[in-house]
NUGU-539574 format. One record per residue (C-alpha): residue number from 1; residue in three letters; z, y, x. Coordinates in nm, 4 decimals. Example, Ala and Ser with C-alpha at 12.3 -4.5 7.8 and 13.67 -1.06 7.14 Angstrom:
// NUGU-539574
<node><seq>1</seq><type>ALA</type><c3>0.7800</c3><c2>-0.4500</c2><c1>1.2300</c1></node>
<node><seq>2</seq><type>SER</type><c3>0.7140</c3><c2>-0.1060</c2><c1>1.3670</c1></node>
// end
This chain:
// NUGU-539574
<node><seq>1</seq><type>UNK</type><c3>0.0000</c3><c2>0.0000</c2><c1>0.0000</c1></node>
<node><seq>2</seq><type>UNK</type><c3>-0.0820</c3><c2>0.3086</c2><c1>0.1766</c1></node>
<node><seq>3</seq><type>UNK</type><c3>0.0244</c3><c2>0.5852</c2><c1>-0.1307</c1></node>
<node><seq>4</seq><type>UNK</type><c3>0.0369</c3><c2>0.9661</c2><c1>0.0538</c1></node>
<node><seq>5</seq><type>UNK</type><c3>0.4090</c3><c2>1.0910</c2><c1>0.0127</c1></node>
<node><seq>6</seq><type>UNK</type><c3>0.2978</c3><c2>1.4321</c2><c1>-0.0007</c1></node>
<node><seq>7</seq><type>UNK</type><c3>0.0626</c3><c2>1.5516</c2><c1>-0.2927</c1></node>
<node><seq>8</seq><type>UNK</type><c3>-0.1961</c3><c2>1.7539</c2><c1>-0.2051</c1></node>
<node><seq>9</seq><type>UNK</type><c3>-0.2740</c3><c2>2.0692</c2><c1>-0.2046</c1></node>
<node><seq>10</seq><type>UNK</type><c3>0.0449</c3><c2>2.1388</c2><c1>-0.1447</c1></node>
<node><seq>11</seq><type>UNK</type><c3>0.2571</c3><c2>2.4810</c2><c1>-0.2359</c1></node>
<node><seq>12</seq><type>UNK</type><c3>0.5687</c3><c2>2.5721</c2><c1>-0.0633</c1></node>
<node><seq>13</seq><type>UNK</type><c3>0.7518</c3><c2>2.7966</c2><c1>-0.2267</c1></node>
<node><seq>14</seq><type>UNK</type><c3>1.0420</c3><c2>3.0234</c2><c1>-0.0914</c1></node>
<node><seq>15</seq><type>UNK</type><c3>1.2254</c3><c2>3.3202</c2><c1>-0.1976</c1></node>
<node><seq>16</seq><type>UNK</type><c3>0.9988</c3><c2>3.5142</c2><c1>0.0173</c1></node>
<node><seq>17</seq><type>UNK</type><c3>0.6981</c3><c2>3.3809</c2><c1>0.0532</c1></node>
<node><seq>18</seq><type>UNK</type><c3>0.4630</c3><c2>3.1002</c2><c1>-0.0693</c1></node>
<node><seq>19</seq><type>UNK</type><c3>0.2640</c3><c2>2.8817</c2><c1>0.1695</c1></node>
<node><seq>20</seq><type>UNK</type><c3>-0.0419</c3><c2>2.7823</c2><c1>0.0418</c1></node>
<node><seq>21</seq><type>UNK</type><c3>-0.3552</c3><c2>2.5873</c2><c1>0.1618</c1></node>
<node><seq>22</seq><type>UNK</type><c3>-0.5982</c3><c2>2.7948</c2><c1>0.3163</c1></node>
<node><seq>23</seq><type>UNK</type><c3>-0.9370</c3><c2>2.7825</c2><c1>0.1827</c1></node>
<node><seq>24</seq><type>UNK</type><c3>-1.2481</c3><c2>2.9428</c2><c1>0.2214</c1></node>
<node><seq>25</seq><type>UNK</type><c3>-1.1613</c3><c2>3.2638</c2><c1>0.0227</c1></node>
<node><seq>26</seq><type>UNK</type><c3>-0.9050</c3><c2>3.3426</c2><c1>0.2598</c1></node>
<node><seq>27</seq><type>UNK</type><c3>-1.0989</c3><c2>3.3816</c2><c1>0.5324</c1></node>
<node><seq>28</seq><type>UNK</type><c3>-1.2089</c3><c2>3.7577</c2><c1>0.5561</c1></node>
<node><seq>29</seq><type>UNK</type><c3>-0.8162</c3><c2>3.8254</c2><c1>0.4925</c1></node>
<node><seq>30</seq><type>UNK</type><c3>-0.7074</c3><c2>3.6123</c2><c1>0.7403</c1></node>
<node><seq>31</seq><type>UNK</type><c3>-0.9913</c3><c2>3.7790</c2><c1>1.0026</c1></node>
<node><seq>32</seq><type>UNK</type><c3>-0.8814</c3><c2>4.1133</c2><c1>0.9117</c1></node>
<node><seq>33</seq><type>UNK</type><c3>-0.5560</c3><c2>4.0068</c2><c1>0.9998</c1></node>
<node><seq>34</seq><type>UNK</type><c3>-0.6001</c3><c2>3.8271</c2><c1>1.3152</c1></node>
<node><seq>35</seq><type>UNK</type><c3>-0.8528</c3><c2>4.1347</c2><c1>1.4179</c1></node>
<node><seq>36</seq><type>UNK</type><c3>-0.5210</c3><c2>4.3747</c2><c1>1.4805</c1></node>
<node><seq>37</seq><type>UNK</type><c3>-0.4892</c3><c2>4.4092</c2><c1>1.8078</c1></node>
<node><seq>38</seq><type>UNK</type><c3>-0.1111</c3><c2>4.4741</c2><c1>1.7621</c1></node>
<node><seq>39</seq><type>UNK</type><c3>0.0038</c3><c2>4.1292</c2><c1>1.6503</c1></node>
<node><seq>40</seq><type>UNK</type><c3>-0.1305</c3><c2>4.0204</c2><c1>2.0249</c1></node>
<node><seq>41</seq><type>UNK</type><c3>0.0446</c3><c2>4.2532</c2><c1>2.2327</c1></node>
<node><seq>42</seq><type>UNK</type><c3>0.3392</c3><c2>4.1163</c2><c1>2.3870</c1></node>
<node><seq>43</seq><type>UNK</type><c3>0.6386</c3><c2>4.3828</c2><c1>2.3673</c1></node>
<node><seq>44</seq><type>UNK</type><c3>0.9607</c3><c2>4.3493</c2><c1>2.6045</c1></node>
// end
């Protein structure tokens, strides 16, 4: 018997945020996002 544990998609849900499965709409968010130079700057 080889039943998944985990249903999928799955949604995590917290009292802050949700984690969801990233699919293809996401995308131009997720670039716009990742294109911010800021989140790659190591600060000390």
């Amino acid at each position: 018997m080889n039943t998944a544990w985990i249903k999928h998609p799955t949604i995590l849900s917290g009292k802050l945020v949700n984690l969801i499965p990233l699919e293809e709409e996401h995308f131009n968010e997720l670039h716009n996002a990742a294109s911010d130079k800021r989140i790659w700057v190591e600060e000390h």
